[in-house]
N, C-alpha and C positions, 0 to 999 in steps of 0.2 A: 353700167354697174361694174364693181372692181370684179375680173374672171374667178379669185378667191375665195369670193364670199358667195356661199349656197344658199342659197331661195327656192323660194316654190311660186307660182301664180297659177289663176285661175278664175274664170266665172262663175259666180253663182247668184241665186234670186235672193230676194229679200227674206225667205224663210232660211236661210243657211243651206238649202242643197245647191250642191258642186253639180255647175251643168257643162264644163270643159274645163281640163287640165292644160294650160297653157306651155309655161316648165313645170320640172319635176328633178332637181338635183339633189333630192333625200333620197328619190327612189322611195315614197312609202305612196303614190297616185294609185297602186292598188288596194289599198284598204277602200277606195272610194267605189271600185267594181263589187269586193266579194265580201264587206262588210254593210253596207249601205254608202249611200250619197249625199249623205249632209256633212256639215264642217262640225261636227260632235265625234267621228269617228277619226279625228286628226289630232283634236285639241284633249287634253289633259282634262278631266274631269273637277279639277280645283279652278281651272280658268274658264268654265263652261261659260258660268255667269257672265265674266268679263267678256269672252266671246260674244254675249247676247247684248250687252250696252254697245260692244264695237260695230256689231250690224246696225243695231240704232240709231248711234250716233250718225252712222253711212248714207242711213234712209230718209235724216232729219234734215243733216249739213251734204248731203250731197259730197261729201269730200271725208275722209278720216287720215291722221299718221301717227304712227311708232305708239303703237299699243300693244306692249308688251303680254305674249300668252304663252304659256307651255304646250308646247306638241310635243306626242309621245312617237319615240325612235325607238322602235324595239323596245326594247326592256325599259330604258330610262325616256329621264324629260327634262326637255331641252328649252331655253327662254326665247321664241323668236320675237318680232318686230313687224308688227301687221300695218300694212296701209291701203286705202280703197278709194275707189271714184265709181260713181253712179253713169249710167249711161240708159236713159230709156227707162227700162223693167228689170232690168238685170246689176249686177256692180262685177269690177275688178279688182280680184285683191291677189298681193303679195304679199311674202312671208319671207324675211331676212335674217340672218344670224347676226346684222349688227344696227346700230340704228339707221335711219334710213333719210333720204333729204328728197327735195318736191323731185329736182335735178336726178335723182337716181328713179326716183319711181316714174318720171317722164321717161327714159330711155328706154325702161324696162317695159312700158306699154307699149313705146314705139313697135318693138319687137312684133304685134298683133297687125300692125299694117295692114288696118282694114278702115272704113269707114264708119263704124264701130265707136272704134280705139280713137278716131278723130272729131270724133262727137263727144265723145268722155274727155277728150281732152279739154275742147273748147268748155264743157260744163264745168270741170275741173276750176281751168283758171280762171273763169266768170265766179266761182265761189270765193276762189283765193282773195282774187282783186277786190270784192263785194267786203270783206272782212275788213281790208285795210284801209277802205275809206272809212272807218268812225272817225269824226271829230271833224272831217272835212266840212268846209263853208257850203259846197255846192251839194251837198248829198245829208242828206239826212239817215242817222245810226237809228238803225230795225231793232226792237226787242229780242226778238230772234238773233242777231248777229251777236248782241252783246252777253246774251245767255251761251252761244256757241265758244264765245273766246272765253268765258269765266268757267265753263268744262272745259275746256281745253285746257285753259291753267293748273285747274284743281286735278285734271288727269295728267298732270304733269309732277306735279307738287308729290300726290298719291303713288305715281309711280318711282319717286326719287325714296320716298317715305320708303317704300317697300323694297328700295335695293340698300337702304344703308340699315335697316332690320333685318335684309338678311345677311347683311356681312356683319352687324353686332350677334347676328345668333350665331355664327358661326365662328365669331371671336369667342363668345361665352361655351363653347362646345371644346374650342381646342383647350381655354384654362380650367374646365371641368373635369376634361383628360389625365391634365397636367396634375390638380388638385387631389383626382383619384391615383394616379400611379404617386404622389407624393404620400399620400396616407397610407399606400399599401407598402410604400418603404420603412413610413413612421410606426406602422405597425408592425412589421417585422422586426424591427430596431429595438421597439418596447418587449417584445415578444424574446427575444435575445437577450436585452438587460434582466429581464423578472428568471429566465433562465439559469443566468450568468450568479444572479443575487441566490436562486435556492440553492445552487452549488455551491456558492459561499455560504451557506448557510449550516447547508449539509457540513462540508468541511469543519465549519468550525466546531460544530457538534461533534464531528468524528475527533477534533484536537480537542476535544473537551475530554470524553471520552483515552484518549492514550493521557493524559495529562493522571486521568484517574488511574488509569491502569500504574502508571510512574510513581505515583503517590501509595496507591496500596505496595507496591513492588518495595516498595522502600521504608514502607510503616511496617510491615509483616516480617521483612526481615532481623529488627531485635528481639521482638518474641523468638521466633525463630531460634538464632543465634544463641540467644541464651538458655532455652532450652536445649537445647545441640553439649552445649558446655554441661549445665547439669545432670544428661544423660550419662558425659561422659564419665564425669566425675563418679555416680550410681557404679558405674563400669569396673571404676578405679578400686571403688571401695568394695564390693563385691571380690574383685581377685586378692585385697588386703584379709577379709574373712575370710576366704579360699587356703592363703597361706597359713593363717595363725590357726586354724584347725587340723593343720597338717602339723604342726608343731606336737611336743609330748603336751607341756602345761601349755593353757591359753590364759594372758592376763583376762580379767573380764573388765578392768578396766579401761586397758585398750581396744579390747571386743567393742562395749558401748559409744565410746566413742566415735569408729566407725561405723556404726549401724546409727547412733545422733547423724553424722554427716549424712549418710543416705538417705534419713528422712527430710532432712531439709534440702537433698538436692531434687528430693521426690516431690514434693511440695512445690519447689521452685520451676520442675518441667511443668508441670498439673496446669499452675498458675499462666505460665506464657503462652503454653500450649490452649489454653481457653481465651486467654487475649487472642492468639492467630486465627483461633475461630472464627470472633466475634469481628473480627477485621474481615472472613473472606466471607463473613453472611454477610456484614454490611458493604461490602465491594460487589455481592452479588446482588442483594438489593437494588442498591444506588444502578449498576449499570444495566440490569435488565429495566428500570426504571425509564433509563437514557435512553434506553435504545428504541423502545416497546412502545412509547408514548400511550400507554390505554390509561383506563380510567378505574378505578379501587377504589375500598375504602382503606384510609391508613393511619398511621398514629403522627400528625404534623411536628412534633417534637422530634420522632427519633430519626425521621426525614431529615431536616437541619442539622439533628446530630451527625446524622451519615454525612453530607455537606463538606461539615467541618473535616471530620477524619479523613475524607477522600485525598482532603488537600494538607494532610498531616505533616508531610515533606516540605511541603512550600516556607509554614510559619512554624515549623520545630527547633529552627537554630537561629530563633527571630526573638527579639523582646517584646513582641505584639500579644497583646494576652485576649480571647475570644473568649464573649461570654452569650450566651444561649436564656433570654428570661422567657420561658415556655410553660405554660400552668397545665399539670400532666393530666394525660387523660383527652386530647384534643381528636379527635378520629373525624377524619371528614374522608366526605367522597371526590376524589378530585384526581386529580395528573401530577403524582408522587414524581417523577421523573421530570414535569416541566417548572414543578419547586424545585427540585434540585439543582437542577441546570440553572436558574434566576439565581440561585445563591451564592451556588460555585461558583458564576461572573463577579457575583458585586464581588466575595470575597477575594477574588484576584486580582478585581479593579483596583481593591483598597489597596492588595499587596504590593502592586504594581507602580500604581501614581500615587495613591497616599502616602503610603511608606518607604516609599522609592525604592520597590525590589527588596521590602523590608530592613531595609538597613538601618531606617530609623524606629522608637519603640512608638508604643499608643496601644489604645482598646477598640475594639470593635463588641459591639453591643444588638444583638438579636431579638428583638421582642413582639411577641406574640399578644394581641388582643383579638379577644373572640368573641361576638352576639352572634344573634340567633341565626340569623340565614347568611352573613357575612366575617370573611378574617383581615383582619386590619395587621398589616405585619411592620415594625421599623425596623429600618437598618441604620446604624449609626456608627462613625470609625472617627475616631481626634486624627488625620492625619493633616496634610498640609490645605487641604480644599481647593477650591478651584473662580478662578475670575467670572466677569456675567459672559464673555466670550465663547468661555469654555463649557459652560453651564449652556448656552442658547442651544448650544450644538451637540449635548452630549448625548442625545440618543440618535442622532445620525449616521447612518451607514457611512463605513470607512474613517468615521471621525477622530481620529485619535492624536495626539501629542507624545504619542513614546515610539511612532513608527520603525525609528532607528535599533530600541531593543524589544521588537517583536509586535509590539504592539499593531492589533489588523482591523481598529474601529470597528467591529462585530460584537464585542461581546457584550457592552450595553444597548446595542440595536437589537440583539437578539432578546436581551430581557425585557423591553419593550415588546417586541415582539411577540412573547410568549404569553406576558401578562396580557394585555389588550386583546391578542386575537385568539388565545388557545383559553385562556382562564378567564376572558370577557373581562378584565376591570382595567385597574388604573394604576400609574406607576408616574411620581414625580421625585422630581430632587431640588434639597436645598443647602445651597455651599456658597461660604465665603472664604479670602486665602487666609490661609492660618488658624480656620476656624472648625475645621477636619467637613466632613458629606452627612447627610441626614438623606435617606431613603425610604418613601411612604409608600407604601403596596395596598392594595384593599381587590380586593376580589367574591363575590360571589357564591354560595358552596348550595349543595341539596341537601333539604330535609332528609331527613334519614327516617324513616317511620318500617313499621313490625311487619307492613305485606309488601316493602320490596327485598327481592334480593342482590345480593352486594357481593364482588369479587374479596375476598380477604384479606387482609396482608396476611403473609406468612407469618407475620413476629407475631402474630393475635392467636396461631391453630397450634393447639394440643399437642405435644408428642404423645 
């Protein structure tokens, strides 16, 4: 036998106790002192069984080879390759790490060089030779013989079965690995994108947001302004009444005069100065709206109106004329702030791609239908419209056609967005070129009934 390969041998009876240890190059021949002395205390508890056919087969055929069994080495378990020969009352078996041939396991008995070991032998190859004559003219094949070679087969067959099952289990173990560290990449990957997109998200809200702040900044400043001018004027005319009383005669036809001018410049601060108001209530509105995202009752008319005015800057020096069809009196309970934000987009979309940065004229048209538990809202703009291309994809993240001036495919994703997932409804479009965008909204609202209560709007409470 190769000096390399480690084996065990030994006798033992027909019942599996171990009655001499012949070798022993596992070094585990004491388990068989200080645990008991049978071959149960060598063999792996999954091959017991197979252990118990290997003796039988030993005790039937007089002869057995390379039956594969697990014996346990310390901790783990290890496949050897059992073979045996009968002698008398007793058998010899070996135990090898590799398979094993008649040639090796003759030498390895030799080793016993006893009278024994020369009786097992001769019994040995009188089974062997016994086998190989089926079919012979001068000998006639024993039922017995041919039941030993068709187990023998089948324990062949069986044992090939269970070494290419285990190396398919152990292929499906490493692409299960694989399959798991592949998901836990692909998850993290999703978990990064859905990140990356609220941040986009956020952002463009926050540039929604400074957009409004730009737009009131630049609405509030001709009220402003022109009350600034009529104060001054007030100023003017006061130190004109200063002098002419300082005078002996005062005309009083020049008196009036100046005191007519003061009241129309009185008049005239009064007036702007109530527009600046009414700009920084509705600036205050609209962005605690934005930001706040809660839920209120409010008036959906002057919501759209704020809308419109936030972006007063945008279409002020534009020929685009915005009309608002809203039947007054609409008070729903809802997300004042994620109407607005849906509006403020279309309205930019239009200014943007339909009217190309406004340069060209058209209408945009706002209309409100209202039933009972539901608000049907259109948006409609004549500008230039859009191909089926551009239409497939237009509420797509990133999707846009004007990338080069600014455009960040957000702002219609986001009104999809907000409709569908914040207000539960629905949001389509329809557009041909040349034929300007039509935008259908429909959403959901709550009954309003006398035993709930409801956050206010500010524009509804009492001074």
């Amino acid at each position: 036998m190769n000096k390399n390969t480690l084996s065990m041998s030994f006798w033992c009876d027909f019942q599996g106790r171990i009655l001499d240890i012949i070798q022993d190059d596992l070094g585990i021949g004491h388990r068989v002192n200080t645990m008991g002395n049978t071959l149960s205390v060598l063999i792996d508890s999954e091959s017991l069984e197979k252990a118990f056919n290997f003796l039988l087969e030993l005790r039937e055929q007089k002869v057995a080879f390379d039956w594969p069994l697990g014996m346990k080495l310390g901790e783990n378990v290890e496949l050897f390759y059992f073979s045996g020969g009968i002698s008398e009352d007793k058998a010899f078996i070996i135990a090898t790490k590799t398979h094993g041939n008649l040639q090796n396991f003759y030498e390895e008995l030799m080793k016993i060089n006893n009278e024994q070991a020369n009786l097992l032998r001769k019994t040995i190859k009188e089974q062997i030779m016994l086998s190989k004559e089926v079919g012979s003219g001068n000998k006639v094949e024993t039922d017995d013989t041919q039941l030993y070679e068709e187990l023998t087969l089948l324990n062949n067959e069986l044992s090939n079965t269970q070494r290419e099952l285990a190396k398919k289990n152990s292929q499906l173990e490493q692409q299960r690995r694989k399959l798991e560290t592949l998901n836990q990449q692909l998850q993290t990957t999703v978990d990064e994108l859905q990140r990356t997109r609220n941040e986009l998200i956020q952002s463009e809200k926050m540039a929604s947001l400074g957009r409004l702040v730009s737009g009131f900044a630049h609405e509030i400043n001709t009220p402003i302004g022109i009350a600034l001018t009529a104060t001054s004027a007030i100023e003017g005319g006061l130190e004109r009444i200063n002098l002419l009383l300082r005078t002996e005669e005062v005309s009083e036809t020049e008196l009036m005069e100046v005191l007519d001018k003061i009241g129309q410049a009185g008049q005239l601060t009064i007036s702007n100065l109530r527009r600046a108001a009414e700009l920084v209530s509705s600036f205050k509105r609209t962005s605690i709206d934005q930001s706040l995202e809660t839920k209120r009752l409010f008036d959906l008319g002057d919501v759209l109106q704020d809308s419109v005015i936030s972006l007063a800057g945008k279409f002020k020096h534009t020929a685009i004329e915005i009309q608002i069809n809203c039947p007054t009196g609409i008070n729903i309970y809802s997300y004042p702030g994620a109407i607005s934000q849906v509006f403020t987009n279309l309205l930019l979309n239009s200014w943007l791609h339909g009217f190309e940065s406004g340069q060209h004229s058209g209408n945009i048209e706002i209309k409100v239908l209202s039933a009972k538990n539901q608000i049907d809202l259109i948006y409609q703009d004549s500008g230039k419209g859009m191909n089926a291309e551009v239409l497939k994809n237009l509420f797509e993240p990133f999707y846009t056609t004007k990338r080069a001036k600014g455009g960040t495919g957000l702002g219609l994703y986001l009104c999809y967005n907000i409709v569908v997932n914040q207000l539960k409804g629905t949001i389509g479009c329809e557009s041909e070129l040349d034929q300007g965008s039509s935008f259908h909204i429909s959403f959901p609202i709550e009954t309003i009934s006398d035993d709930n209560s409801y956050e206010i709007d500010p524009r509804q409470e009492k001074n």
